[in-house]
N, C-alpha and C positions, 0 to 999 in steps of 0.2 A: 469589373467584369460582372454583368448580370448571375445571380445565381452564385456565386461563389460565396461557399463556405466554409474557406481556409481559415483558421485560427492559427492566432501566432505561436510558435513553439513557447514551452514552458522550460524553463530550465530545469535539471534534475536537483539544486539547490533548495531553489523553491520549491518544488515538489515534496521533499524532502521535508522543508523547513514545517509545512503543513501537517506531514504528518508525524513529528512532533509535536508540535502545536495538539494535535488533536489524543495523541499519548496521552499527554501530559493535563488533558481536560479531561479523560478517562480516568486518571489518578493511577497509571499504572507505570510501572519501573521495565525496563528492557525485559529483565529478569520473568515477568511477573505475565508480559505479551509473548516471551519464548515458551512458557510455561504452558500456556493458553492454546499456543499452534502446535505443541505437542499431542494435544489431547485432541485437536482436528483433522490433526495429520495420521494419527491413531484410527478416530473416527473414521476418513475414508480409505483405509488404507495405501497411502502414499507420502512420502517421505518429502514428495515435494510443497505438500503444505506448511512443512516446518519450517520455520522462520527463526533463529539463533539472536541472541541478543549483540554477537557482531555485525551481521548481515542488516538487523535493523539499522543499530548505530549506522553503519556503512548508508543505507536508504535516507536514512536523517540526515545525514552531513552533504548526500547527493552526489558521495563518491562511488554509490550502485545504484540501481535501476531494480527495483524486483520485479522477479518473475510475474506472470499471470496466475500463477498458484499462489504464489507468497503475498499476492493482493488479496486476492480471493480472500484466505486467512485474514489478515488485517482488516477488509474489510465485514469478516463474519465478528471478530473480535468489537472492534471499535462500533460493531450497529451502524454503521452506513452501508449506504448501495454500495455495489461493485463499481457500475458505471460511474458513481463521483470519485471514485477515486482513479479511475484510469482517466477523469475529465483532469484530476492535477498532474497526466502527464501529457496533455494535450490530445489523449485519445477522444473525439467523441463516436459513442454508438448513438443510431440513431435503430429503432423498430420499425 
């Protein structure tokens, strides 16, 4: 189909897998990125930028899905765009 810009769904393993992957290139422990979204979540005050070192674990194994808050966070943490990271769940934005 002319024009079409469907991408293949990603899995939330992979997704997942990735952002591990990128943790763990940061040099930072669950511990250490809960720690981190407390203080963001502080900052705007809302409760929904916290992100829990279960909730990650849960996001890393791609037995969750986070929120668009709890992205947001991870990606204020980790120094990436928002939009790469909603691109590892097959979201693309486009401007």
């Amino acid at each position: 189909m002319a024009g079409d810009t469907t991408r293949s769904c990603i899995s939330a393993q992979e997704a997942g897998s990735r952002l591990k992957e990128i943790r763990r290139k940061c040099g930072m422990s669950l511990r250490e990125v809960e720690e981190q979204s407390q203080i963001i979540a502080a900052k705007y005050q809302k409760r929904a930028y916290h992100v829990s070192q279960n909730a990650l674990s849960a996001y890393e194994r791609g037995a969750s899905v986070p929120s668009i808050w709890k992205l947001s966070t991870l990606s204020e943490i980790y120094g990436l765009p928002y939009v790469e990271l909603l691109q590892f769940y097959g979201i693309e934005l486009t401007i």
